[in-house]
C-alpha positions in Angstrom: -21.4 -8.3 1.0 -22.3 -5.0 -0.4 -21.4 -3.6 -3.6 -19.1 -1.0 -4.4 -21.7 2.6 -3.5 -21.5 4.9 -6.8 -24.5 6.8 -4.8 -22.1 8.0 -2.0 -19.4 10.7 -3.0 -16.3 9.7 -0.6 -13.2 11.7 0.1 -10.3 9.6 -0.2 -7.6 12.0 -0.7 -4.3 11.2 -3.0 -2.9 14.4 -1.8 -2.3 13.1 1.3 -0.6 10.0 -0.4 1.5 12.5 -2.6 2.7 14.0 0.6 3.6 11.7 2.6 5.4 9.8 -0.5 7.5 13.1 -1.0 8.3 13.6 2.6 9.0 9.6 2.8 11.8 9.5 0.9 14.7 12.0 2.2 17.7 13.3 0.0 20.0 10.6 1.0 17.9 8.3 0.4 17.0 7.1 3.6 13.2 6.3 4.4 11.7 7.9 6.6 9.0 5.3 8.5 6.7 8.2 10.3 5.7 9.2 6.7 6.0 5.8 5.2 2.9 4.9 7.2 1.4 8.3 7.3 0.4 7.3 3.5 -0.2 3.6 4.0 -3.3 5.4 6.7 -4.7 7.6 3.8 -4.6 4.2 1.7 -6.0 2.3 4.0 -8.9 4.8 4.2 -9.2 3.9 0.0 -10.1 0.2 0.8 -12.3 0.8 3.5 -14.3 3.0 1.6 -14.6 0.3 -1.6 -17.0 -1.8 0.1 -17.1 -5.0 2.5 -15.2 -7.4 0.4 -12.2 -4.9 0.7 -12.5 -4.9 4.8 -10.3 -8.0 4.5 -7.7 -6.0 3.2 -8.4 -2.8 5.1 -8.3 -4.8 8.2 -4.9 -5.8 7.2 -3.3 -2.8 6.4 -4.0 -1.5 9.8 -3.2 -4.0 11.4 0.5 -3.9 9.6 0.7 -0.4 10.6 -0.5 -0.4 14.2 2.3 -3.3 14.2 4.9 -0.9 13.1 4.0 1.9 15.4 4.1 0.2 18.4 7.5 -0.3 17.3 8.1 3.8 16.2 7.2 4.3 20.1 9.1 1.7 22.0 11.9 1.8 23.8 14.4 1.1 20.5 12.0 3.5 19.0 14.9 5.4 17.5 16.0 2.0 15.8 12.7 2.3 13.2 12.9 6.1 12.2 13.6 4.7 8.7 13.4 1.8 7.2 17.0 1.6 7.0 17.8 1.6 10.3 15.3 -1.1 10.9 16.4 -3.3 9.0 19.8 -3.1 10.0 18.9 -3.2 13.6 16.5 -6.3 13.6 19.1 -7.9 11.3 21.8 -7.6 13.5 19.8 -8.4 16.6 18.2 -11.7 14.2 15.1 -11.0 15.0 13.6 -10.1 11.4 11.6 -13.7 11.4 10.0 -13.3 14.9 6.3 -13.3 15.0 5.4 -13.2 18.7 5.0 -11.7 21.3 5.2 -8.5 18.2 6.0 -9.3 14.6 9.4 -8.1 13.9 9.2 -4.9 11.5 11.1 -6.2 8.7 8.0 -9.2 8.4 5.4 -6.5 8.9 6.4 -3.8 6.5 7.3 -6.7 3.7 3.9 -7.4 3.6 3.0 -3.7 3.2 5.6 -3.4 0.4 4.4 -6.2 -1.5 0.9 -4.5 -1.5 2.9 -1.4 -2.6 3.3 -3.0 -5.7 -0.1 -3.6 -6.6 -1.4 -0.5 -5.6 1.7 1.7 -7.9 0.7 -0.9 -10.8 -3.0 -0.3 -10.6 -2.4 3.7 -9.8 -0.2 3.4 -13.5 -3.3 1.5 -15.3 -5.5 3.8 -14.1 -3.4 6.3 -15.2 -3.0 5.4 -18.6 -6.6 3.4 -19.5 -9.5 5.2 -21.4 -11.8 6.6 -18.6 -14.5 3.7 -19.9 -12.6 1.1 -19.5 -13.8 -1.2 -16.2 -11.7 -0.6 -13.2 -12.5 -4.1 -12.4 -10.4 -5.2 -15.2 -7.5 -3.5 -14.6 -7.4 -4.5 -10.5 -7.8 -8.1 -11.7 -5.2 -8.5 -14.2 -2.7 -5.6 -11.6 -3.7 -8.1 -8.8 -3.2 -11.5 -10.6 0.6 -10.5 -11.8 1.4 -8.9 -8.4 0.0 -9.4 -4.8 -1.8 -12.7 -5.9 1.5 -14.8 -5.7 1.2 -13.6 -2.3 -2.0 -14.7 -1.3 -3.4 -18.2 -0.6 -5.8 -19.6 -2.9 -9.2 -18.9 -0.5 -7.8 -15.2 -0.2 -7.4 -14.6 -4.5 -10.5 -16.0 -4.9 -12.2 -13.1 -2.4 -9.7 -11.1 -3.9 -10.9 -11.0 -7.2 -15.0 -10.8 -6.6 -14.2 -7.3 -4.9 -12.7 -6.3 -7.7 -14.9 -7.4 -9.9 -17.7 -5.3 -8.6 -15.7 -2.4 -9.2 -17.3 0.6 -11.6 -15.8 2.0 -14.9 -12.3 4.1 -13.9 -13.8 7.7 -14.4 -17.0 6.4 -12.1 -14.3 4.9 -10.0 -12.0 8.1 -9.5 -15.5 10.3 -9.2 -16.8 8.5 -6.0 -14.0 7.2 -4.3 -11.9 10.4 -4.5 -12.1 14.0 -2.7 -10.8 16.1 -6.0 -12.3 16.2 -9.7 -11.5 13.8 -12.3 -8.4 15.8 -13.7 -6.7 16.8 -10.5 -6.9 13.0 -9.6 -5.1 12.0 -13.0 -2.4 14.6 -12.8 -2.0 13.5 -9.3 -1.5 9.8 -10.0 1.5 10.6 -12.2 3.1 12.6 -9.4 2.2 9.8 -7.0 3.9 7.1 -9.3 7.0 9.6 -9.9 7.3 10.2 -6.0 6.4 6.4 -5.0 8.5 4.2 -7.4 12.0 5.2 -6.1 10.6 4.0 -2.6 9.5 0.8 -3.9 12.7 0.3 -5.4 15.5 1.3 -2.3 12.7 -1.2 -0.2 13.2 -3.7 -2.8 16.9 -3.7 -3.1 17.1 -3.3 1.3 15.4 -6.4 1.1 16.9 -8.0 -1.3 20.8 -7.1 -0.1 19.8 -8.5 3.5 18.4 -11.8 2.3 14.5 -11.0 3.3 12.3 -11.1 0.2 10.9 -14.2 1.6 10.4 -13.9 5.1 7.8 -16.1 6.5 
């Protein structure tokens, strides 16, 4: 289990996050998947690059959105162009619990939203704490009041030695990302600004259709 590298300079890029968040969420409102997961790729990338106690996640992740692809390119394909349309399709069809032979979307991408709101909490900490303050600190407490209630006891516990091997925030922000320290924190605001509102239209899809706590 390897510590977190503050020797290696990585190249996680928020831009790309930014982006695809922007792009993500259309002028009705609708949510477009394709960019949805375009971002969740980039982010993925972040946890990979944080060490091996953060594979578990990483691992995850991709697994979530190779899930959803295969979907994007199936035959309904058309049905899971946003999340919108997915979510009415698979509720009509009642197949938003089914886990085999391919997880229904609605189950896959509610796990990816619940990460969603760990990863805009920490972003906002970040964000707002004095650049000495431990990074480790903030994931812990961001993880504990979000994605932990998620997470079986064995998984927290992993959970929270990764983060606790985690540098100081302006260490953290100089190795893991591909721009300088104050291109990364004007770029977290944006990424906040651009990724709360689709949080918040998931949230309330979910919650309309009854599917908060899907199995």
């Amino acid at each position: 289990m390897s510590k977190f590298d503050t020797k290696e300079k990585h190249d996680f890029d928020l831009e790309v996050v930014l982006d695809a968040f922007r792009r993500c969420h259309a002028d009705d409102n609708t949510l477009l998947m394709s960019e949805y997961l375009r971002a969740y790729t980039e982010l993925c990338r972040f946890f990979k690059l944080m060490g091996t106690l953060f594979g578990f996640v990483a691992r995850d992740i991709e697994d979530k959105v190779q899930i959803l692809s295969a979907h994007c390119s199936s035959d309904v394909g058309d049905k899971y162009n946003t999340i919108q349309s997915m979510i009415a399709f698979e509720v009509e069809n009642d197949i938003t619990q089914r886990k085999r032979p391919l997880a229904s979307g609605s189950r896959t991408l509610l796990r990816l939203h619940r990460a969603l709101e760990f990863i805009m909490a920490f972003m906002d900490r970040i964000r707002l704490s004095d650049e000495n303050e431990k990074a480790s600190s903030i994931a812990s407490e961001v993880y504990t009041q979000t994605l932990a209630k998620h997470h079986p006891w064995i998984v927290q516990k992993i959970s929270l030695v990764a983060m606790y091997m985690l540098p100081s925030k302006k260490t953290f922000i100089d190795v893991m990302c591909k721009h300088d320290y104050a291109n990364v924190m004007t770029m977290l605001s944006d990424v906040i600004c651009e990724g709360k509102p689709i949080y918040d239209i998931t949230q309330e899809l979910y919650e309309k259709n009854g599917l908060l706590d899907l199995p």
